[in-house]
N, C-alpha and C positions, 0 to 999 in steps of 0.2 A: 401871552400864550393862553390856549384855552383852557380848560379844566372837562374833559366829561363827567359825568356823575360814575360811569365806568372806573376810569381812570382815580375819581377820588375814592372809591371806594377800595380799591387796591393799594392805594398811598395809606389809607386809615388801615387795614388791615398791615399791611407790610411793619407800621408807626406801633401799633399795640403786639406783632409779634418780637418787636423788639424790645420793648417793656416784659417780655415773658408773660403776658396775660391770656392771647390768644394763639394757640396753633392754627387750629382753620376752622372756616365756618363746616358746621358737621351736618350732613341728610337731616337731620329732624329739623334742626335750628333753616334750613334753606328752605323748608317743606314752610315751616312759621312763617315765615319773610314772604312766602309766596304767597298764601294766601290759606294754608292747612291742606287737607283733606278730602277727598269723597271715596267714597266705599258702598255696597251694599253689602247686609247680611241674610241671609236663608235660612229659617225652620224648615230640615227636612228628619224632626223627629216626629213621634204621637206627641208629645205632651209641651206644653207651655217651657218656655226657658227663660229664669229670671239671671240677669249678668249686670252688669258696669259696664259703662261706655265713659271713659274719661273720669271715674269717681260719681259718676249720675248711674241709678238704677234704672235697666229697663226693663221689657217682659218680649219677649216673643212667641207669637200661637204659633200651633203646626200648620205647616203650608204659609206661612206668611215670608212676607220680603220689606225687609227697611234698611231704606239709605239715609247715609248720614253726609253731611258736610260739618267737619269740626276741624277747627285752628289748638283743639289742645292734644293733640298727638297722636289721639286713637288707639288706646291702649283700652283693650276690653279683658274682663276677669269674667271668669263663669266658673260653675259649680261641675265638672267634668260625671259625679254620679247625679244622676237623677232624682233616684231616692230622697226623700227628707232626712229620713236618718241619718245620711252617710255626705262626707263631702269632700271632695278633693277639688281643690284648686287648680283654675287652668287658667292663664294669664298668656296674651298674646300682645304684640304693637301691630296695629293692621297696617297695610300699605296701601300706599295711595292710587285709586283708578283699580281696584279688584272688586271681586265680589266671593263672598267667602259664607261657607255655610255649616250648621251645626247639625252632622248625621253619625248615627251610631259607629264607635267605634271598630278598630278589626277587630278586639277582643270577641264577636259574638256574644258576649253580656250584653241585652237588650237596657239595662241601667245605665253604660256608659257611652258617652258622648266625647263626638271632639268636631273642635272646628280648622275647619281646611277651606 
């Protein structure tokens, strides 16, 4: 009898959910397996925006666009006020195949941001 690599791979999962060790392979772990990532992001503020892309610091000027291809999750942190003084945290996991961009938020406070 043959073996597909389909086929074993259902027998190796079926074999460790019997062991109690794995429920299922889960969206992020499939997304790894495949190959990660790609995404674009958008500055559609005035001013530079400095964030995390995976634990790496990046910057982005206004009007700029960068894509990323990353295998470690795409999970981006930014600073949702502007201001130096002030800082709130915004943490998101991007999804794979969008493009997402950082513009003022509804608040009308021209200091705060969010990305969508």
């Amino acid at each position: 009898m043959t073996m597909t690599v389909g086929t074993a791979l259902v027998n190796n999962q079926n074999i460790l959910q019997n062991f109690g060790l794995v429920e299922e392979i889960d969206e992020q772990s499939a997304e790894i397996i495949s190959g990660g990532k790609k995404f674009t992001i958008v500055n559609n503020t005035p001013k530079d925006i400095y964030y995390t892309m995976d634990d790496a610091v990046e910057v982005i000027n206004p009007g700029q666009t960068q894509s990323f291809d990353t295998d470690f999750g795409g999970t981006i942190g930014f600073d949702k006020d502007i201001r130096q003084e002030n800082i709130i945290v915004g943490r998101k996991i991007l999804k794979d195949g969008r493009t997402y961009q950082f513009k003022p938020d509804a608040s009308g406070d021209p200091n705060m941001i969010e990305l969508v």
